[in-house]
C-alpha positions in Angstrom: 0.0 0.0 0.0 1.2 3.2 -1.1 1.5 6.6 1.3 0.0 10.0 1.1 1.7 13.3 2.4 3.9 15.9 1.3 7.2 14.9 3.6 7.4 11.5 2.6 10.5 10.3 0.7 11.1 11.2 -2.8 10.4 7.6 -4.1 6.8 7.3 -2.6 4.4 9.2 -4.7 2.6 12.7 -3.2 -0.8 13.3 -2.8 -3.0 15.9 -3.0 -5.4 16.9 0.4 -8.0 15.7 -1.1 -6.6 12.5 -1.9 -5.2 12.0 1.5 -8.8 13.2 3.5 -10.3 10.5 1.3 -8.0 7.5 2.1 -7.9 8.8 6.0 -11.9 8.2 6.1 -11.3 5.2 4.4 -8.3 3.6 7.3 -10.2 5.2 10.0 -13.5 3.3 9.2 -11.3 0.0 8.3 -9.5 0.0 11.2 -12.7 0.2 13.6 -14.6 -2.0 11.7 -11.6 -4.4 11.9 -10.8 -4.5 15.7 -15.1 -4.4 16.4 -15.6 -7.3 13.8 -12.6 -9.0 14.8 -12.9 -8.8 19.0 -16.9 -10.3 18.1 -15.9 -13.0 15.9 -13.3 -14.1 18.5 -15.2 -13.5 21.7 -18.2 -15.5 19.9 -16.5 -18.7 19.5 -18.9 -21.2 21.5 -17.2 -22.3 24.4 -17.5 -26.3 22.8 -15.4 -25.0 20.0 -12.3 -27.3 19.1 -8.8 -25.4 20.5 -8.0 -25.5 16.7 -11.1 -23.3 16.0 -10.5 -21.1 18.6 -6.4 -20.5 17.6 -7.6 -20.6 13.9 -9.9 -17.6 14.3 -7.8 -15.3 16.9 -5.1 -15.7 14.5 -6.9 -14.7 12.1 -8.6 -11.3 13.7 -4.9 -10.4 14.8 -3.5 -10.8 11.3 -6.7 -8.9 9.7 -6.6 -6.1 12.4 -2.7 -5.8 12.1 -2.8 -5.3 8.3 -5.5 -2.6 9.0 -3.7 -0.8 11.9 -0.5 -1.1 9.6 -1.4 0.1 6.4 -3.4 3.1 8.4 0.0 3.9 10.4 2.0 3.8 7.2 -0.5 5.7 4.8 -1.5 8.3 7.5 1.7 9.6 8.6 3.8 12.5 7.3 6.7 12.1 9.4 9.9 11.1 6.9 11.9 9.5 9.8 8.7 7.0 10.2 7.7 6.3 6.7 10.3 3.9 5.8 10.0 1.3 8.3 6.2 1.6 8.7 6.1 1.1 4.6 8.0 -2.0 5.5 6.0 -3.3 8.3 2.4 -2.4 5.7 4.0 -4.8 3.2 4.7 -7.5 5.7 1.6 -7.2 7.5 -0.2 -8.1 4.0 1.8 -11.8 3.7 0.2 -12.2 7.7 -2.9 -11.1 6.4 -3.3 -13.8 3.6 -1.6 -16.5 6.2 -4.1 -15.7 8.6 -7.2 -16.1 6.7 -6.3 -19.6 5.3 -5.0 -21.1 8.9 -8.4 -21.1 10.4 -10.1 -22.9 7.6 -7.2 -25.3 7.0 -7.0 -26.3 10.5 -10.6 -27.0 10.4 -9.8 -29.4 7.6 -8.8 -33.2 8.2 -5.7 -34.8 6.4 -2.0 -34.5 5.5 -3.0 -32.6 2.4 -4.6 -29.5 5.1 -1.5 -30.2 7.3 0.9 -29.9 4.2 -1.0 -26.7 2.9 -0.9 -25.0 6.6 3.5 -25.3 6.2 3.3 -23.9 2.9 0.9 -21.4 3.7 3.0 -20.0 6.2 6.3 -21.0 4.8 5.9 -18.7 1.9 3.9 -16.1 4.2 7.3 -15.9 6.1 9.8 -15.5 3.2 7.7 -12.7 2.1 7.6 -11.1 5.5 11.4 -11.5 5.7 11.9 -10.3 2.2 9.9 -7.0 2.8 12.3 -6.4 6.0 15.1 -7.3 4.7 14.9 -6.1 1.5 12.8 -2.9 1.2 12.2 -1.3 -2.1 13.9 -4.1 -4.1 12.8 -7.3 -5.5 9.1 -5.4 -6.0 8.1 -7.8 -8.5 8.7 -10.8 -6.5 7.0 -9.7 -3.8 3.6 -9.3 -6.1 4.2 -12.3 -7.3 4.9 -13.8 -3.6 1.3 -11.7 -3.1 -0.6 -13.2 -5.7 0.8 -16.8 -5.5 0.0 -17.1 -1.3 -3.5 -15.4 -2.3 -4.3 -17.8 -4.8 -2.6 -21.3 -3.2 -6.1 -22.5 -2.3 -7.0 -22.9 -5.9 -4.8 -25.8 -6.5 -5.9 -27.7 -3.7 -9.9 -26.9 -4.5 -10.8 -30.4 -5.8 -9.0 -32.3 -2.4 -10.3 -30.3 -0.1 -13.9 -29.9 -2.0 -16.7 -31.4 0.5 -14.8 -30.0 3.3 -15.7 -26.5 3.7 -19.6 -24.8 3.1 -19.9 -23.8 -0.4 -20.8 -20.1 0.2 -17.3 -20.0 2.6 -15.5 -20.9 -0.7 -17.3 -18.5 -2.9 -17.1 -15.7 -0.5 -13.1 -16.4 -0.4 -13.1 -17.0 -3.7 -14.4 -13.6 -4.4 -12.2 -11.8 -2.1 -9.2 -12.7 -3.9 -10.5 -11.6 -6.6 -11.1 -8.2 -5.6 -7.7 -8.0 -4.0 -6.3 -9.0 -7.3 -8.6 -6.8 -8.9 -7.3 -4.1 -6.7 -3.8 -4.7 -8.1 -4.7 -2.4 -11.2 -5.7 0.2 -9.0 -2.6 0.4 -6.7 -0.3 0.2 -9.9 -2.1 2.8 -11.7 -0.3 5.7 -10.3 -1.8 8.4 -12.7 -5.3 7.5 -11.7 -6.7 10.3 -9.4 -7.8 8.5 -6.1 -5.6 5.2 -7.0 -4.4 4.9 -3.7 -7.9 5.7 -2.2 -9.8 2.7 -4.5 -7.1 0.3 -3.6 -7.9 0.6 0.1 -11.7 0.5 -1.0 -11.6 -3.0 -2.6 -8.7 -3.9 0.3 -11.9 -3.6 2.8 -14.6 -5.1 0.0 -12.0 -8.4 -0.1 -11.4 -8.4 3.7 -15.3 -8.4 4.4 -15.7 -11.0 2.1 -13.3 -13.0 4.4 -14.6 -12.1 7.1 -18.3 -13.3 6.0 -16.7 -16.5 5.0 -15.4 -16.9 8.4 -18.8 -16.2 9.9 -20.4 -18.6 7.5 -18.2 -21.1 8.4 -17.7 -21.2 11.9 -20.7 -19.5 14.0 -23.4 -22.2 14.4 
């Protein structure tokens, strides 16, 4: 997710007030919606849930709230001394995000093939992470395609684990990803007025779609 403000470094594109009011609505309602949505869904979980369930969903919430809280922190601020490392904590906080929505419905899954996905979910989740902290402003096309490759890992493993999970929870993650991907075009299209703005729109539009898939899945 890209920044806003007229002190950030000279690589990071500048907004305009207008463009920066816009996207500050638009983290400010995430991030509320986010921590309320996420704090019910966790606090919700029947008490005769499995400890899987329970750990599944928390770690999701945390992951979903932290890329909120991140990309707000990052975007929001117009301090220069700041913007760098919160940049790189936005971009590794996205990588969490993606792990986090897949553990809770893997670890609901039976099998070696859930067990298997869960490593690689979280293996490549962590190269990512380490490659956006290690490595900031380089390799940018391997971390999209990172991005797009941990987003999209379910879709290989569709026909083993279909049965397993409700139809409307696969649809509804099904469309998030591709809203996030859709999203893509937005955040790379620099010369679009509001770019930044609609990329943080459909960023929400996805996560609620994850969200409802988690509440679809799991509340009784």
């Amino acid at each position: 997710m890209k920044a806003a403000g007229s002190t950030v470094p000279r690589s990071t594109p500048h907004y305009s007030s207008g463009e920066y009011r816009a996207d500050a609505i638009v983290h400010f309602v995430g991030v509320a919606a986010g921590l309320s949505a996420g704090a019910w869904l966790v606090v919700s979980t029947p008490g005769t849930a499995a400890a899987s369930t329970a750990l599944g969903l928390a770690t999701y919430a945390l992951a979903m709230t932290g890329m909120l809280a991140s990309s707000a922190a990052y975007n929001l601020t117009r301090r220069r001394h700041r913007k760098e490392w919160l940049r790189q904590l936005d971009h590794a906080c996205i990588f969490l995000a993606i792990a986090g929505t897949y553990t809770p419905l893997l670890l609901r899954l039976s099998g070696t093939r859930a067990n298997e996905a869960l490593a690689l979910v979280w293996t490549i989740a962590a190269a990512g992470i380490l490659l956006k902290l290690s490595a900031p402003r380089r390799y940018e096309r391997l971390g999209l395609a990172l991005y797009i490759s941990l987003g999209w890992i379910g879709l290989p493993l569709a026909p083993a684990l279909s049965g397993q999970l409700r139809p409307e929870t696969a649809s509804l993650i099904g469309v998030g990803a591709l809203i996030y991907t859709a999203g893509i075009g937005a955040y790379l299209w620099e010369r679009l007025r509001y770019h930044n703005v609609i990329w943080h729109l459909m960023v929400l539009a996805a996560a609620g779609c994850h969200y409802m898939a988690m509440w679809v899945e799991f509340r009784p």
